[in-house]
C-alpha positions in Angstrom: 0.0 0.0 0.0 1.1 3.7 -1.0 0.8 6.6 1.5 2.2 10.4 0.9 4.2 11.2 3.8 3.9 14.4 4.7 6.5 17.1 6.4 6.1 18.2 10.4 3.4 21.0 9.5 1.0 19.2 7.5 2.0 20.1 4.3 1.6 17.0 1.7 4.5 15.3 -0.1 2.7 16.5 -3.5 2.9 20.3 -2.2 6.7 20.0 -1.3 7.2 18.6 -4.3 5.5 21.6 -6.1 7.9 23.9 -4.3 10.8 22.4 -5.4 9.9 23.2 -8.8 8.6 19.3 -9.7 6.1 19.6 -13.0 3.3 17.2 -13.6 -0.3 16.9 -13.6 -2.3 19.4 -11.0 0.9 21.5 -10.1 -0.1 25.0 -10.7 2.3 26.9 -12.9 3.2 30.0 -14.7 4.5 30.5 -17.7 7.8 32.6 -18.0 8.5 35.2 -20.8 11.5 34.3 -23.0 14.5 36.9 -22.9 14.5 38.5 -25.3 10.9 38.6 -25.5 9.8 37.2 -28.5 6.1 37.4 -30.4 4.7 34.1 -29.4 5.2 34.8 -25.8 2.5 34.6 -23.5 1.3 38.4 -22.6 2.0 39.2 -18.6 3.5 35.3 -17.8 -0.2 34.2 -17.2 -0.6 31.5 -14.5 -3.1 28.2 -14.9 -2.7 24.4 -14.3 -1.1 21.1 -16.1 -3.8 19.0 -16.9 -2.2 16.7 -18.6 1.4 15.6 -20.5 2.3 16.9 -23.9 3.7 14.6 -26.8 6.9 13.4 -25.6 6.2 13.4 -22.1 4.2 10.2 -22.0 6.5 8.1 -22.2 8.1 9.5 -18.4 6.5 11.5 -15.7 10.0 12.9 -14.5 12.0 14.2 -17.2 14.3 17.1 -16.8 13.4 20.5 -18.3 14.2 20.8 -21.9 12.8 22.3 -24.8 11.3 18.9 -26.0 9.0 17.7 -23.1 5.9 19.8 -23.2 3.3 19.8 -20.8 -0.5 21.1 -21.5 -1.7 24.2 -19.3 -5.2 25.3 -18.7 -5.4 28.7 -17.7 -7.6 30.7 -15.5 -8.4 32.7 -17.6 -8.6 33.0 -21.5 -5.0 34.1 -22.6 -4.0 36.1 -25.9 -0.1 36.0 -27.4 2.4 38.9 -27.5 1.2 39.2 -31.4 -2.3 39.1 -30.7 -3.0 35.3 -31.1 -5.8 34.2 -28.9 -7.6 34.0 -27.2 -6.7 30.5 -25.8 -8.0 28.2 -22.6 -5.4 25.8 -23.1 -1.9 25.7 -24.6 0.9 22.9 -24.8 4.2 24.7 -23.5 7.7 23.6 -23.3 8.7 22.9 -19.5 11.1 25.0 -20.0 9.4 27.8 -19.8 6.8 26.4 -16.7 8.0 27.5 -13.1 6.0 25.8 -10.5 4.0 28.0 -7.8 4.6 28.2 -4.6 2.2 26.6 -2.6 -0.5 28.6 -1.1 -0.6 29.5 2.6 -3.5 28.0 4.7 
């Protein structure tokens, strides 16, 4: 049988995990602006949550960030591009570009 263990103050193995920067399914993220800033960024770094792998990721949960694995984001809100592209509920982004939030305080 599985069981999370969780840290001295409650908080779940899944939310340490988030704060370490750890991607995958139901980690809320937000999505960073390239440098230089580009035209297909993502206006403001919106944030939103990976509801699922993208292409290459199926084939392992815990790659490490590259410009190849790709996750799928659902935002919050609908987002529009730095050209005006949009607006869109969901977008498949490189983890390269994904920083995990920091959980939030109870």
């Amino acid at each position: 049988m599985w069981r999370r263990k969780t840290s001295p103050d409650g908080e779940s193995a899944r939310s340490a995990d988030a704060a370490a920067g750890s991607l995958g399914v139901g980690v809320q993220v937000y999505v960073r602006e390239s440098d230089p800033p580009a035209g297909d960024d993502w206006v403001g770094e919106p944030t939103g949550v990976i509801v699922a792998p993208g292409e290459r990721s199926l084939r392992s949960v815990s790659l490490p960030a590259d410009r190849l694995t790709t996750w799928v984001v659902a935002f919050g809100e609908p987002q529009y591009r730095r050209d005006g592209r949009g607006p869109a509920e969901t977008a498949t982004i490189p983890s390269s570009r994904l920083v995990a939030a920091e959980p939030a305080e109870d």
